[in-house]
C-alpha positions as CSV (number, residue, x, y, z in Angstrom):
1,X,109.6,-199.2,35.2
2,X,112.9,-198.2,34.6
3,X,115.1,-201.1,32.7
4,X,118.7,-200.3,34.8
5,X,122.2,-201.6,33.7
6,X,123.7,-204.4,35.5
7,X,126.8,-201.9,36.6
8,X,126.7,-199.2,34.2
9,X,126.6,-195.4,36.2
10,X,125.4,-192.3,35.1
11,X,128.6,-190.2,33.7
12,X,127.4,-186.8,34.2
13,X,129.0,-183.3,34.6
14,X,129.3,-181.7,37.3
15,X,129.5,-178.0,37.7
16,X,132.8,-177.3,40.0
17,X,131.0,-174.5,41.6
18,X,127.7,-176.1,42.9
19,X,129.0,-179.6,43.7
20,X,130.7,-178.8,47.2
21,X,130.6,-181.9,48.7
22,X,132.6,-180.9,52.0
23,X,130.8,-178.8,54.8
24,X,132.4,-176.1,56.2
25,X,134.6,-176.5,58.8
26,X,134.1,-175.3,62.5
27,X,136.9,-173.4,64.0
28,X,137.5,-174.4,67.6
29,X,139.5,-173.2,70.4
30,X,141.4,-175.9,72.3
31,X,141.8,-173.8,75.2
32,X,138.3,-173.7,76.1
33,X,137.9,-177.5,75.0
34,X,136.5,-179.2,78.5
35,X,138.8,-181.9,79.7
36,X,136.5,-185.0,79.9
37,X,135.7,-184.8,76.3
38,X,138.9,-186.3,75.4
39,X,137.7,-189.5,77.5
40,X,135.0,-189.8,74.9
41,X,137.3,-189.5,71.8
42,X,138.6,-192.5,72.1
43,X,135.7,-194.9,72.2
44,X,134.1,-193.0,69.5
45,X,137.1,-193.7,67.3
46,X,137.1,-197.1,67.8
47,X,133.8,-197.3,67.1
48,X,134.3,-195.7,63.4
49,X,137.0,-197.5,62.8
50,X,135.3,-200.3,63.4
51,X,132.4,-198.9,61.2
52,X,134.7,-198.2,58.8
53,X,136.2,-201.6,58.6
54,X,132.9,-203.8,58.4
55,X,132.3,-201.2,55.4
56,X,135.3,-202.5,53.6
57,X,134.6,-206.0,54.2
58,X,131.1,-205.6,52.4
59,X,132.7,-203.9,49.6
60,X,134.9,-206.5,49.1
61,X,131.9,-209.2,49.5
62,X,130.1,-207.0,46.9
63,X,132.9,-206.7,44.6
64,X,133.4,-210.8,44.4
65,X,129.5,-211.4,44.0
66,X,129.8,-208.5,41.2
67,X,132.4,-210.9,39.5
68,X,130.4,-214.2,40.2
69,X,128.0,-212.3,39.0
70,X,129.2,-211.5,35.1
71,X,131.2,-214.8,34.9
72,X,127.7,-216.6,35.0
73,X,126.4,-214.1,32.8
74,X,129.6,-214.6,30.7
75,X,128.9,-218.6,30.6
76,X,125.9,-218.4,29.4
77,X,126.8,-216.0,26.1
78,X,129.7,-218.4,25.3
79,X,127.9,-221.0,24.9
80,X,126.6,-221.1,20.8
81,X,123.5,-222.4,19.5
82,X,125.3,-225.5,18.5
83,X,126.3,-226.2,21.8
84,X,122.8,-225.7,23.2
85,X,121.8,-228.3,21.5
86,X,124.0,-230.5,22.9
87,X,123.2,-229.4,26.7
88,X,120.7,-232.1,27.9
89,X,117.5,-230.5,30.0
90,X,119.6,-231.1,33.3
91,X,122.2,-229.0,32.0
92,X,120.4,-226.2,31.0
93,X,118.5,-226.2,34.7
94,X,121.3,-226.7,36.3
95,X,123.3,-223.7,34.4
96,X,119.8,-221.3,35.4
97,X,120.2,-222.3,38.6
98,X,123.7,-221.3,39.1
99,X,122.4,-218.1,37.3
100,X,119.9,-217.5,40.0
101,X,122.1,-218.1,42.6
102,X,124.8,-215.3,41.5
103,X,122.2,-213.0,41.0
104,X,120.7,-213.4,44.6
105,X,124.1,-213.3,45.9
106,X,124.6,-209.9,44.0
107,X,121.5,-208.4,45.6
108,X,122.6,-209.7,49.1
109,X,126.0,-208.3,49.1
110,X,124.7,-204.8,47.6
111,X,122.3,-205.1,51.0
112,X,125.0,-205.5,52.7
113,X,127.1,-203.0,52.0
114,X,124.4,-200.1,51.9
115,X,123.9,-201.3,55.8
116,X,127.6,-201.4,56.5
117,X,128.0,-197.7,54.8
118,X,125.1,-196.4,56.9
119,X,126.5,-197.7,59.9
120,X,129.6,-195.8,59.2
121,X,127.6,-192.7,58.5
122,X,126.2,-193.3,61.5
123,X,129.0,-193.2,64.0
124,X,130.7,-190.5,61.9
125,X,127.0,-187.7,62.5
126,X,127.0,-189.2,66.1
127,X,130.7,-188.0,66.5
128,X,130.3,-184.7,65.0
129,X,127.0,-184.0,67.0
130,X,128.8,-185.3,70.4
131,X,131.7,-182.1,69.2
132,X,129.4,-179.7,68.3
133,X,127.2,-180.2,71.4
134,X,130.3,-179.7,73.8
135,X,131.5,-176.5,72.0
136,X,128.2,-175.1,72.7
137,X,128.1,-176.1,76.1
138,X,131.2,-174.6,76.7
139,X,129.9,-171.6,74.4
140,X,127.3,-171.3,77.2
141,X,129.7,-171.1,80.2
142,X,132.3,-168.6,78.4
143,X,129.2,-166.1,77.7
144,X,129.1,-163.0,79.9
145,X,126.0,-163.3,82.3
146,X,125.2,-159.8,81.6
147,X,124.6,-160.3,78.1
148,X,121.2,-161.6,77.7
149,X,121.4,-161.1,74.2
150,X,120.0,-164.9,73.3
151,X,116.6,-163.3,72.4
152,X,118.7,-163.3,69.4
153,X,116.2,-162.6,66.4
154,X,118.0,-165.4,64.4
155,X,118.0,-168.1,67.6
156,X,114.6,-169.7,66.6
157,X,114.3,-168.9,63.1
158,X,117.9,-170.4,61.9
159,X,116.1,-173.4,60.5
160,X,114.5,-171.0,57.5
161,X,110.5,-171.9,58.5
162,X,108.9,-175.0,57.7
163,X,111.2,-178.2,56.7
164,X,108.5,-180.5,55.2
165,X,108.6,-181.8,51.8
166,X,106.8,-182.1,48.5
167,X,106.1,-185.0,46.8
168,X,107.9,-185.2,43.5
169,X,104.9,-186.2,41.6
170,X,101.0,-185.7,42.3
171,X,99.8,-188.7,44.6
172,X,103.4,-190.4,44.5
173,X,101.9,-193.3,44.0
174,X,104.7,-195.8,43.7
175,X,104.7,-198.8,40.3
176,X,108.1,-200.2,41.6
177,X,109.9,-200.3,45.1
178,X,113.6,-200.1,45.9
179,X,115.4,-203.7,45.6
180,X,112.8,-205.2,43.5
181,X,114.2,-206.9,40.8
182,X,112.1,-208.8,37.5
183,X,112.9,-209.1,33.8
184,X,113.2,-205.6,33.9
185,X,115.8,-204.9,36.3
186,X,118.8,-207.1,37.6
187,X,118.0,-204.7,41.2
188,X,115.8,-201.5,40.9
189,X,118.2,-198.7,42.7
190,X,114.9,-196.3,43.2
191,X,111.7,-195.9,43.6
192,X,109.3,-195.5,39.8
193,X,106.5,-193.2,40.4
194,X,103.1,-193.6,38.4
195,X,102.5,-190.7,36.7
196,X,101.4,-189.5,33.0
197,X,103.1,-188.1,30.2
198,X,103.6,-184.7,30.5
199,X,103.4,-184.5,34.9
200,X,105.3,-181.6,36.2
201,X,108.0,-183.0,38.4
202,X,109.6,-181.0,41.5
203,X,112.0,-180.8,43.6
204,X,111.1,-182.1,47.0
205,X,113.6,-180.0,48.9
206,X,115.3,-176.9,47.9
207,X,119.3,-177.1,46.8
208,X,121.4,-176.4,44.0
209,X,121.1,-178.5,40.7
210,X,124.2,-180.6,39.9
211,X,123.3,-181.7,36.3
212,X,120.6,-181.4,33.7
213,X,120.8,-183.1,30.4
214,X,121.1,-187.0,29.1
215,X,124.3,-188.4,28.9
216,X,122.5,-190.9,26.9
217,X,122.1,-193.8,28.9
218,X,119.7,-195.5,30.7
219,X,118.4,-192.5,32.4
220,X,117.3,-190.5,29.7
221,X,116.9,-186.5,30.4
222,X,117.8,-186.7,34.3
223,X,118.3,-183.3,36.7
224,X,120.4,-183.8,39.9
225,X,119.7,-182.0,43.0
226,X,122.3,-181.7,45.7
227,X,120.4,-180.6,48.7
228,X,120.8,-179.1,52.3
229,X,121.5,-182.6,54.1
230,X,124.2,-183.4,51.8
231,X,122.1,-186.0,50.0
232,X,121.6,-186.0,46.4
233,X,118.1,-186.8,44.4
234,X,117.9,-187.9,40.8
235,X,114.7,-187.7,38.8
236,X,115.4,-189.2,35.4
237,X,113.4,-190.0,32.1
238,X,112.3,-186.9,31.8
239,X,110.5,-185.8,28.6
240,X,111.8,-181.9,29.1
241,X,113.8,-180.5,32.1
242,X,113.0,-177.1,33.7
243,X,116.4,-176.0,35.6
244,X,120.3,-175.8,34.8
245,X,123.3,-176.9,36.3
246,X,124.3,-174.2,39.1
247,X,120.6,-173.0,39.7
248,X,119.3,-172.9,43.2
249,X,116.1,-174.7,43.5
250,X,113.2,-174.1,46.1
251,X,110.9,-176.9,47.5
252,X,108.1,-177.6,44.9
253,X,109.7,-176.0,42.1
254,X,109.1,-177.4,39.0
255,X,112.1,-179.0,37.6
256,X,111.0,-181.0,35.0
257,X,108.4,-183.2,33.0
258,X,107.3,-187.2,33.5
259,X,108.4,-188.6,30.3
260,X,109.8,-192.1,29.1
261,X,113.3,-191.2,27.6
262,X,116.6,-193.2,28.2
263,X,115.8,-197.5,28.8
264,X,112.1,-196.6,30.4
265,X,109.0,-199.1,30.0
266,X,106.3,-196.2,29.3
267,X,106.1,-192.9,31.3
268,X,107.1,-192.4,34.5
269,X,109.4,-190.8,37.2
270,X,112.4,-192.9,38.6
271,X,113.5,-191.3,41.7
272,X,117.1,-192.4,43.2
273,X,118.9,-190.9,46.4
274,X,122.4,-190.7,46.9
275,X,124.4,-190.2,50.3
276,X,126.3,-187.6,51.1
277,X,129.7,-188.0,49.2
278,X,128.1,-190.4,46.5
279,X,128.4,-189.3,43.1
280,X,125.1,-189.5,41.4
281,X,124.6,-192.1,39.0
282,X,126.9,-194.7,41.2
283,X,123.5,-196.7,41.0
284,X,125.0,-199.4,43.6
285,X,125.4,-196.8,46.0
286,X,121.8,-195.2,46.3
287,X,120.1,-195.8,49.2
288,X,116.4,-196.4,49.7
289,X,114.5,-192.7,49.3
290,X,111.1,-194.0,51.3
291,X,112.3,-193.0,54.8
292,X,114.1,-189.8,53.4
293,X,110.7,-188.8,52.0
294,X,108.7,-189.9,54.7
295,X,111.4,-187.7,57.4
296,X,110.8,-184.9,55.2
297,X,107.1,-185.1,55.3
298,X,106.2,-187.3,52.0
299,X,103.9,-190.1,52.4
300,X,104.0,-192.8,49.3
301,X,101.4,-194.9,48.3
């Protein structure tokens, strides 16, 4: 199990050239824009503003548990050994419970934030999706109705074959879940696979790697995969990487080896996901990778 920092993030390089965060733009033509789609701009910009403002309220709540947070941790390191002596039992428990208390409410407000900044994501997909589906509507209309050319050869095949996954490590059998938190870890931002020293590690979809090193932190050797989606996966504690920064990847290619390097309790992979425009490493701000691994065709164990 992977031993994470209470706030510390992974300060990696990133190549300039492979780490284009922004998708390319569509170019659209207002002239053929159909009239009753500007009814439904304005609803769906309320509704991301309003995404966009219940974010910022659960940053902030984050942010102030963050702070509760250290100042208990901070109370508890001032206090010396000859003051501990002092502290009667009640004192003690009632200093752990405070302790407890800032901690849960750290966990909770990380929560909620994740939720608020899918939510956002959310309503920002459903607008794009809502733009791109009229433009090819009126695509549809504008084309000449003796051009039958939608037999197309690249029509059906755009999606480049077969978009299922492969699991990162043989079985994927998982040691600890995202969330969890122990001795260990204050709140586990991934998912550790079981697997020996030595396990070939891939890449469960294709992309381009971001980084491949150790910074030397917590995460050891660690390679970073931006892929198709926009999301970004990190395998870290690697005992040898495979790839570079700026290579293109394929699904199942080996990318590196299970090891235990960086703050890691025996061998094993840790696995984080990142949403698009999240730098990885800003371990707050993974998300959960079981239901991106399951959409792509991963089952866990």
């Amino acid at each position: 199990m992977s031993a994470l920092p209470e706030t510390s993030t992974v300060a990696a390089p990133i190549e300039k050239a492979t780490d284009q965060q922004s998708a390319p733009k569509t170019e659209t033509y207002p002239a053929f824009d159909r009239p009753e789609a500007a009814t439904d701009r304005p609803a769906r910009t309320a509704a991301l503003r309003d995404a966009i403002v219940k974010e910022q309220a659960a940053q902030r709540d984050e942010s102030l548990a963050k702070t509760a947070d250290e100042v208990s941790r901070a109370a508890e390191l001032a206090s010396g050994n000859a003051r501990q002596r002092e502290l009667t039992a009640v004192g003690r428990a009632s200093r752990e419970v405070g302790a407890r208390i800032a901690a849960e409410n750290l966990r909770r407000a990380i929560a909620a934030r994740v939720a608020a900044a899918s939510r956002r994501q959310a309503v920002e997909r459903s607008s794009k999706d809502s733009e791109v589906s009229s433009s090819k509507d009126q695509g549809t209309r504008n084309a000449s109705p003796g051009s039958s050319g939608s037999s197309d050869s690249g029509g059906t095949g755009s999606g480049g074959g077969s978009t299922a996954g492969v699991s990162p490590v043989p079985g994927a059998v998982v040691g600890a879940h995202f969330g969890e938190y122990g001795s260990w870890s204050r709140y586990h931002t991934g998912l550790d696979f079981r697997a020996a020293y030595g396990t070939p590690i891939r890449a469960v979809k294709s992309g381009v790697v971001l980084y491949a090193g150790n910074s030397g932190n917590w995460a050891g050797n660690h390679v970073a995969i931006k892929h198709g989606d926009g999301k970004t996966t990190m395998s870290s504690h690697m005992s040898s990487m495979a790839v570079r920064a700026g290579e293109t990847v394929q699904a199942g290619q080996v990318i590196g080896r299970v090891g235990e390097t960086g703050r890691a309790f025996g061998a094993h992979l840790h696995f984080e996901l990142y949403p698009e425009g999240v730098k990885y490493g800003d371990v707050y701000k993974a998300i959960n990778p079981q239901p991106w691994l399951k959409a792509n065709g991963v089952t866990t164990h």
